[in-house]
N, C-alpha and C positions, 0 to 999 in steps of 0.2 A: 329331650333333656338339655337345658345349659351348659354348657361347656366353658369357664373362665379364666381369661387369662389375665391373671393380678401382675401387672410392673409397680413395683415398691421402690423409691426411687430414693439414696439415699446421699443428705446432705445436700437435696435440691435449690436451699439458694445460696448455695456455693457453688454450685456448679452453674445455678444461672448468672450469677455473679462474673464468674469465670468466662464463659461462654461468649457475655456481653464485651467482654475486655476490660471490665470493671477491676479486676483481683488481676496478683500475679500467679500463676499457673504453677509455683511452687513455694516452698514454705507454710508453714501451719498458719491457720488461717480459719476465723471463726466470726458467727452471724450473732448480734445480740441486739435485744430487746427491751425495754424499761419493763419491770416486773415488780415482783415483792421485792423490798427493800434494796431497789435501785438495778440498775444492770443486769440481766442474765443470758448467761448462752443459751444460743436455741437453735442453732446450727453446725456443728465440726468437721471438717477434713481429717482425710485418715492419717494426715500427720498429727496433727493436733488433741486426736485419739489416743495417740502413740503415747501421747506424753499425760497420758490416765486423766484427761479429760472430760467431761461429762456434761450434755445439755443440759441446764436451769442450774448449774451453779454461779453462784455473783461473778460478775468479772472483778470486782478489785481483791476479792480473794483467791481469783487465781492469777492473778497479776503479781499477786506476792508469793506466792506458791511458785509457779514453775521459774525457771535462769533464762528461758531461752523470752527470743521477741515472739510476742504473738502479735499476728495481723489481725484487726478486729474491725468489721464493719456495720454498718445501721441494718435493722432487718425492716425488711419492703416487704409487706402481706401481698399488697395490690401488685405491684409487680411478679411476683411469687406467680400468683393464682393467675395472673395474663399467662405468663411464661407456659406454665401448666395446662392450659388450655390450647394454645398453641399445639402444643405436642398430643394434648387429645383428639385434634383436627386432624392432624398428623396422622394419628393410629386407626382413623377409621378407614385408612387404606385396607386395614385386614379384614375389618367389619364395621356395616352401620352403627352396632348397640356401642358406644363406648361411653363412660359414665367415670368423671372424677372423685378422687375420695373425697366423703366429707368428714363433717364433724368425727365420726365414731373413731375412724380410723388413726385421728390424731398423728399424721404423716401424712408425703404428698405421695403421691402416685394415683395410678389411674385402674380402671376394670376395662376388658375387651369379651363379649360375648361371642366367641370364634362358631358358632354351634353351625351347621351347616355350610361354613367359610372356611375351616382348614385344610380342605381338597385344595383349594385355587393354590395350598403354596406346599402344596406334597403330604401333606397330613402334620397334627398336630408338633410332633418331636423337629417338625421341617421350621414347620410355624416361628414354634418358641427361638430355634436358632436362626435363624431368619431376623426375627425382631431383636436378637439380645446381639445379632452382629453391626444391625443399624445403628444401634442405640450407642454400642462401641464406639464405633467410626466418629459418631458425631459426642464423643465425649461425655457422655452420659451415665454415671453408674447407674446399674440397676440391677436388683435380684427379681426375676421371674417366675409364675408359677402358673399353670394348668391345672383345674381341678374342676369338679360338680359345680361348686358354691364358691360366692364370692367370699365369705366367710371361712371357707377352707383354705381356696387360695392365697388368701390375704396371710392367715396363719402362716400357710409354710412358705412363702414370700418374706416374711418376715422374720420369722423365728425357725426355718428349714435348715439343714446342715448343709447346701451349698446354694447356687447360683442363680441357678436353672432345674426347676424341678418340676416332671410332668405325670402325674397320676393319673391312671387308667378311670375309666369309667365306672363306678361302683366302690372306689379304692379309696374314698375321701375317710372312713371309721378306720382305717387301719395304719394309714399314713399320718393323720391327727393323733396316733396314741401318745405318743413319747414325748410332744411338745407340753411348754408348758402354759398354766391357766391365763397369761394375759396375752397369750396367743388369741383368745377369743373375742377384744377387744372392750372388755370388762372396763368400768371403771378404776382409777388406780387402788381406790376404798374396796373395794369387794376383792379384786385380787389380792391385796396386803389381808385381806381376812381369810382367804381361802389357804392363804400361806401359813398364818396361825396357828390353822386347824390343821397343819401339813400335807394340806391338799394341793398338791405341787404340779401335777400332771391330769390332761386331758382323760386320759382313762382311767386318772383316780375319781376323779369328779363325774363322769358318766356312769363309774357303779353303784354310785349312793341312791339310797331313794328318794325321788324327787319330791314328797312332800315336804319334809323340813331344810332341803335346800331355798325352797320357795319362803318359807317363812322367814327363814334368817338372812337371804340374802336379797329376795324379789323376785321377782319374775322376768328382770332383765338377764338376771345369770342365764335360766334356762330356755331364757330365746337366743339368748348368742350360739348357746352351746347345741340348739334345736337346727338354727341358722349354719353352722357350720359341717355340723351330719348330714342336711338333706333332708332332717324333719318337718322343717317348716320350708315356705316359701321367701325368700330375700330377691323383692323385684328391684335391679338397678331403675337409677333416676339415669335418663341417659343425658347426655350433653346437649340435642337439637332432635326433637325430632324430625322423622321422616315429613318433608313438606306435603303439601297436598295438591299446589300448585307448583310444577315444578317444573325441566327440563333439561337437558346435557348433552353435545355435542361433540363427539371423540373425533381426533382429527388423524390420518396415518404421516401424515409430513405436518411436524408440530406451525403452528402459529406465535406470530411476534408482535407483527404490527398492530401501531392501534386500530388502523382501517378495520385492519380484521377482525379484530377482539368487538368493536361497535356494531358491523357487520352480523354477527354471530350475536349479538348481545341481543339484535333487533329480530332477528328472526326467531331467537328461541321466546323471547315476550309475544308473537304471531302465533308462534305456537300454545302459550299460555294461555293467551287472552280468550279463545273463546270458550274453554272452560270457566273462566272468571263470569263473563258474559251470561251463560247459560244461569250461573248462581247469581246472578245481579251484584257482583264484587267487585270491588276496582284492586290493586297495589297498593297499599301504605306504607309500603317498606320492603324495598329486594335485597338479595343478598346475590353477588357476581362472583363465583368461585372459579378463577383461575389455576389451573392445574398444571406444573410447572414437568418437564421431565423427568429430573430429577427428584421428585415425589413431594417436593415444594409446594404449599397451597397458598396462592393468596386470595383474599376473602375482599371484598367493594361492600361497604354497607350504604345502598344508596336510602334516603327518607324523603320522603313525599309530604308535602300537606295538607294532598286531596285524596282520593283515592284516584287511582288512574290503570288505564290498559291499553293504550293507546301505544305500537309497538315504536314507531317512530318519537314520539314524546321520550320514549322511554331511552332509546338510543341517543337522542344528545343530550339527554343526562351523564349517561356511561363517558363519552365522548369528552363533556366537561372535566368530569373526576378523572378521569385519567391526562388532561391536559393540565390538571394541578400535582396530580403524580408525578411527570415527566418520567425522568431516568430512576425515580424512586420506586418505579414498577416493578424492574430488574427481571423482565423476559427471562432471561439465562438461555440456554439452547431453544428455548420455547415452549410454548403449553400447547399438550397432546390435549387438554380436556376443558370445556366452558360451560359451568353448569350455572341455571338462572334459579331461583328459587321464591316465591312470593314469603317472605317471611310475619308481614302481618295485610289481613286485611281488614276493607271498609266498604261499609253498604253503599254501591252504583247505580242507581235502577236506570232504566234505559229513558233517554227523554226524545221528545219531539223537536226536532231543529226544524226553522224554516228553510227557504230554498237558499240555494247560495250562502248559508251560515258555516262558519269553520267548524269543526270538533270543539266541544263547549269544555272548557278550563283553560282556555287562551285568557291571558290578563296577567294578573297578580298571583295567581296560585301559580304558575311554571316560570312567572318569573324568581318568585321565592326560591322555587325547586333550583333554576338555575344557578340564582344568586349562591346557596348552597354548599352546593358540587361544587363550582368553581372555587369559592373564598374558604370552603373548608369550615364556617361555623354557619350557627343556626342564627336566623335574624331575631330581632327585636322591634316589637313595636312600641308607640306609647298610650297607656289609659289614663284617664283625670282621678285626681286623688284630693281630696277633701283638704284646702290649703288655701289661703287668699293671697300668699307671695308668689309670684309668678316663678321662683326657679324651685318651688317645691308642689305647684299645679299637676304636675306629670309627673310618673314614673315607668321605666322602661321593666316589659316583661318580654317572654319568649313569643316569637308572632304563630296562630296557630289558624291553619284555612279555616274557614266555616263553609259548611253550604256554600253560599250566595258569592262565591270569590270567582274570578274571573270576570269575560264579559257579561253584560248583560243582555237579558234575551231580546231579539229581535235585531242583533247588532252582529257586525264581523269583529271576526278577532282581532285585524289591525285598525277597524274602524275608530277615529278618533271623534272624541265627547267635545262640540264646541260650546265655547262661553258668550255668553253675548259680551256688548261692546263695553268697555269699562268708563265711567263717567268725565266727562270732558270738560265740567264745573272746575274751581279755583278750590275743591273742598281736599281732602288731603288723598294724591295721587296712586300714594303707594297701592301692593296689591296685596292684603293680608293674607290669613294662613285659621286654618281653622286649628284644634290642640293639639291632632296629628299633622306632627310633622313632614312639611313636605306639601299638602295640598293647597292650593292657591283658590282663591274663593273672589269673585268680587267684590268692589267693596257695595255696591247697590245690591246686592244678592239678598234674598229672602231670607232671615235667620233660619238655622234648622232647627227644626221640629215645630214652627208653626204651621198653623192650615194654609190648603192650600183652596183657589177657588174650586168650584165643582166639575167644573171641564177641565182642570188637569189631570192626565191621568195617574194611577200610582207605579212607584216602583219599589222594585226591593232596598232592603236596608241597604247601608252605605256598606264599601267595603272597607275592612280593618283596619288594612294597611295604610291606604289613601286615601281614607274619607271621603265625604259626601263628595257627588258628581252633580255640574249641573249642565244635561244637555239644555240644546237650544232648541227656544220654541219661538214663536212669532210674536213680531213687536219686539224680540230684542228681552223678553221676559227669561227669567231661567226659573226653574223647580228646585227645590232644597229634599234632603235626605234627612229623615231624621238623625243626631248624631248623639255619644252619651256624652259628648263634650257639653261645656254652660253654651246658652245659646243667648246670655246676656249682655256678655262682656266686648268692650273695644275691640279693635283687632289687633291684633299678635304678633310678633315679629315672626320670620320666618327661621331665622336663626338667634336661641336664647342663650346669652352667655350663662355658665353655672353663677357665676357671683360679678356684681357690677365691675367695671373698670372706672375707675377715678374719672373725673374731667376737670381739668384745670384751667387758670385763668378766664375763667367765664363771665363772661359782662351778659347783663340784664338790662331792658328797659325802664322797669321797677321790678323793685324786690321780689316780691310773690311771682312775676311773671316768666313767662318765657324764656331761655338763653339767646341773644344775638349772636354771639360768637366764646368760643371756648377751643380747648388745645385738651387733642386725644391721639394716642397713639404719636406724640412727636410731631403734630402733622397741627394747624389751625383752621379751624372749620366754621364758617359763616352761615348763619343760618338764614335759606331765603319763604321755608314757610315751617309752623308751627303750629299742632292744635292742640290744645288740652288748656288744663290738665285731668286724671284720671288720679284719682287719690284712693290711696292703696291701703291699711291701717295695717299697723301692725299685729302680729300674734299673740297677744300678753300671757298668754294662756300657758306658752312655749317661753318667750324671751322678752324682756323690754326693749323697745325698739321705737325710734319713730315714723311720723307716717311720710308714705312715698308719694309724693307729684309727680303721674308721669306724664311726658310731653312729645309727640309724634313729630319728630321734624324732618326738615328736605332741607340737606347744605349744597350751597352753589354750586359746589360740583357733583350735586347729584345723588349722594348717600342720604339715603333715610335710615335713620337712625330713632332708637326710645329710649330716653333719657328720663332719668328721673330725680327729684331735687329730697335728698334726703332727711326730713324734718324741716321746720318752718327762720325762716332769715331770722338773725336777729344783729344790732348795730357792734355787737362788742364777738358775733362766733356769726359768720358767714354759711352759711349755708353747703355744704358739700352736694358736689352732682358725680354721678356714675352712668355711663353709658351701660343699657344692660342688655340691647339686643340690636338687629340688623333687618332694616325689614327689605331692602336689594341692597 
């Protein structure tokens, strides 16, 4: 049988408010909302009670209403429900099943399924004072309840005559008599009709006979009121389940250091992994539960964007995020307890390495992961998007591994991809860049996605991040990846400004042609080579615009630069130029 312990927490974001150092810790003081017609409370302190206030009343009529100052703050859902969670992390000291209120309950508070767990703290009466003296200490109001059903508990949690109330086993019909009907969690429409009818109490409404309850009011009245007898079954939604992959390490002289925390982080992922292994599963996602002595829990959510098991991989990861934590760790006397938990996983099937190859996800997939951990957000890659202006070609999404990320097979993981030699002609020097940013391309290189002769051999698709690679083959030949970038177009700077930069005082040979020299940045720039132009048209579809001439040049000292002349010279409106990218 269940056994639950409902904490009903009252006026919780004011106390989280409080808590935060947000509020002063005295004086009335209330939480409000935008609602029906503007303003409403939805929070009150038991000063602010005092003076016959009531949640969902407008604030400006009770602004004119009471004499005294009321303190009045913005209501924060999202921070609320963190806060709340928090503390349900918290409670599963006393037991695994703990489960927050939801929608029904319309109030915060949490469930704790003590059912086999109230011996570890002297039995249930030990329990409840136990958890109502913690909850004290750290300033927390709360009324408490012990009962069969979360449905019970919640009732006299809420609507009981004191604090702290713990009903025997079988006691839930006898203790529920005297409360009243929205004890049950009813709609406020169904209790305002039950009151009509002067049906005011739980054991007035349990001796009617149930079939014209059901017609007139539904069949929600008689599942709450089923749900709170014990007639039916009420399974809590718990907060996390039990993992399946998991591990924890209790220590008798607690732990501070990072050494040690990574240490431990590595061995319990050793421990993990060959269950992982056995199911063909890699890591997608762990969660590092540091256990503080003081019954503090900090929680690591590390994310992965391959699947991995690899125990060392796994540990300077840990290693990272905690050197972006530093002193925001806050050890305190130390943690007695370091549990790993695989929170999501992804299909790994085991593969064939050659001799002397590293562990296969060396590359871009652990450098993401690092990148990560360390910087604290998720990377960005770019994909081509349907545009002929070059600073509306790309757009940045979330980067996500595929497959194929890391090395490629046949290769070490610090093995590096050579380029053949880059052309030593007078034709324009620079080294472009394919759409993803970042990769350097020859400029003799094979466009991607054409054929290739019959004795090259293939490879896997490019990788996301980096784009195509091209090792080296003999003769100085390189192999192209196919990419979804255009495999038409000139080449690209390596750095695109969002919107041109002016270029002033620019002299030409003739009009339509090339710049010789022009002043950007404050600075005068000679030009010693130049090819184009690349005529760009504009968007009509979007905006009127005219067309761009863009032109690749090399100034004397050495900046390659792509310039573009904005619409055609004319003898009475000169021609405007914009520098609009960097290509070194």
């Amino acid at each position: 049988m269940p056994r639950i312990v409902c904490i009903c927490l009252s006026h919780w974001p004011v106390t989280r408010l409080r808590r935060a150092g947000l509020a002063p810790e005295r004086g009335p003081l209330a939480v409000a909302a935008e609602g029906a017609g503007g303003l409403r409370l939805v929070a009150l302190d038991p000063e602010a009670r005092a003076l016959g206030l009531n949640p969902g009343e407008p604030l400006g009529r009770v602004r004119a209403r009471i004499g005294v100052q009321l303190q009045v703050y913005p209501a924060d859902p999202e921070a609320d429900r963190d806060s709340l969670l928090r503390l349900c992390r918290w409670a599963s000291a006393y037991a695994p099943l703990v489960a927050p209120f939801g929608p029904a309950e319309a109030a915060d508070g949490l469930y704790i399924d003590v059912a086999g767990a109230s011996h570890l703290r002297g039995g249930e009466a030990n329990l409840v004072t136990d958890l109502a003296a913690r909850l004290a200490r750290a300033t927390i109001p709360a009324r408490i309840a012990l009962a069969d059903t979360p449905g019970a508990a919640f009732a006299l949690a809420r609507h009981g005559g004191t604090d702290r109330i713990v009903v025997p086993p079988g006691g839930c019909a006898e203790a529920l008599r005297g409360l009243p009907v929205e004890a049950l969690r009813l709609d406020p429409d169904i209790a305002a009709g039950l009151r009509r009818l002067g049906l005011r109490r739980i054991e007035e409404l349990d001796a009617l006979p149930r079939g014209p309850l059901a017609r007139r009011f539904g069949e929600a009245l008689l599942l709450r009121l089923d749900q709170a007898l014990g007639r039916r079954a009420e399974p809590l939604a718990p907060l996390t389940e039990a993992a399946k992959y998991a591990a924890a390490c209790g220590f008798l002289d607690p732990i501070g250091r990072q050494s040690d925390i990574v240490r431990t982080a590595r061995d319990l992922m050793a421990e993990i992994a060959p269950r992982l292994e056995r199911d063909g599963l890699g890591a997608c996602a762990l969660r590092l539960a540091l256990h503080r002595v003081d019954g503090a829990v900090r929680d690591l959510d590390l994310g992965l964007s391959r699947p991995e098991r690899h125990p060392e991989r796994v540990a300077a990861l840990v290693s990272l995020r905690l050197d972006r934590l530093g002193s925001a760790l806050d050890a305190g006397f130390g943690f007695e307890t370091v549990a790993l938990a695989v929170t999501v996983t992804g299909a790994m099937p085991a593969r064939q390495m050659d001799l002397g190859s590293t562990i296969a996800g060396d590359g871009v997939g652990f450098l993401a992961d690092a990148l990560a951990q360390r910087l604290g957000r998720g990377l960005l890659r770019l994909e081509p998007w349907a545009s002929h202006l070059p600073e509306r070609a790309d757009r940045g999404r979330a980067w996500v591994a595929k497959e194929d990320h890391g090395s490629l097979p046949g290769m070490g993981g610090g093995q590096m991809l050579a380029l053949p030699p880059l052309s030593s002609g007078k034709g324009d020097p620079c080294v472009s860049r394919s759409r993803e940013r970042g990769t350097r391309i020859p400029k003799g290189a094979r466009p991607a996605g054409r054929a290739e002769p019959p004795s090259a051999p293939s490879l896997p698709s490019p990788d996301p991040l980096l784009g195509p690679r091209f090792p080296a083959e003999g003769g100085g030949k390189a192999r192209t990846i196919a990419s979804p970038w255009p495999d038409h177009l000139p080449p690209r700077p390596l750095v695109l400004f969002p919107r041109g930069e002016a270029a002033l005082d620019v002299l030409a040979t003739v009009p339509e042609g090339p710049p010789r020299r022009f002043r950007w940045r404050a600075q005068i720039h000679k030009v010693a080579h130049a090819e184009g132009p690349e005529r760009i048209a504009a968007e009509w579809w979007r905006e009127p615009g005219a067309e761009r001439d863009y032109y690749r040049i090399e100034c004397e000292a050495g900046h390659r630069l792509w310039l573009y002349r904005d619409g055609p010279h004319a003898p009475d409106r000169p021609a405007a130029w914009y520098v609009h990218g960097l290509f070194a």
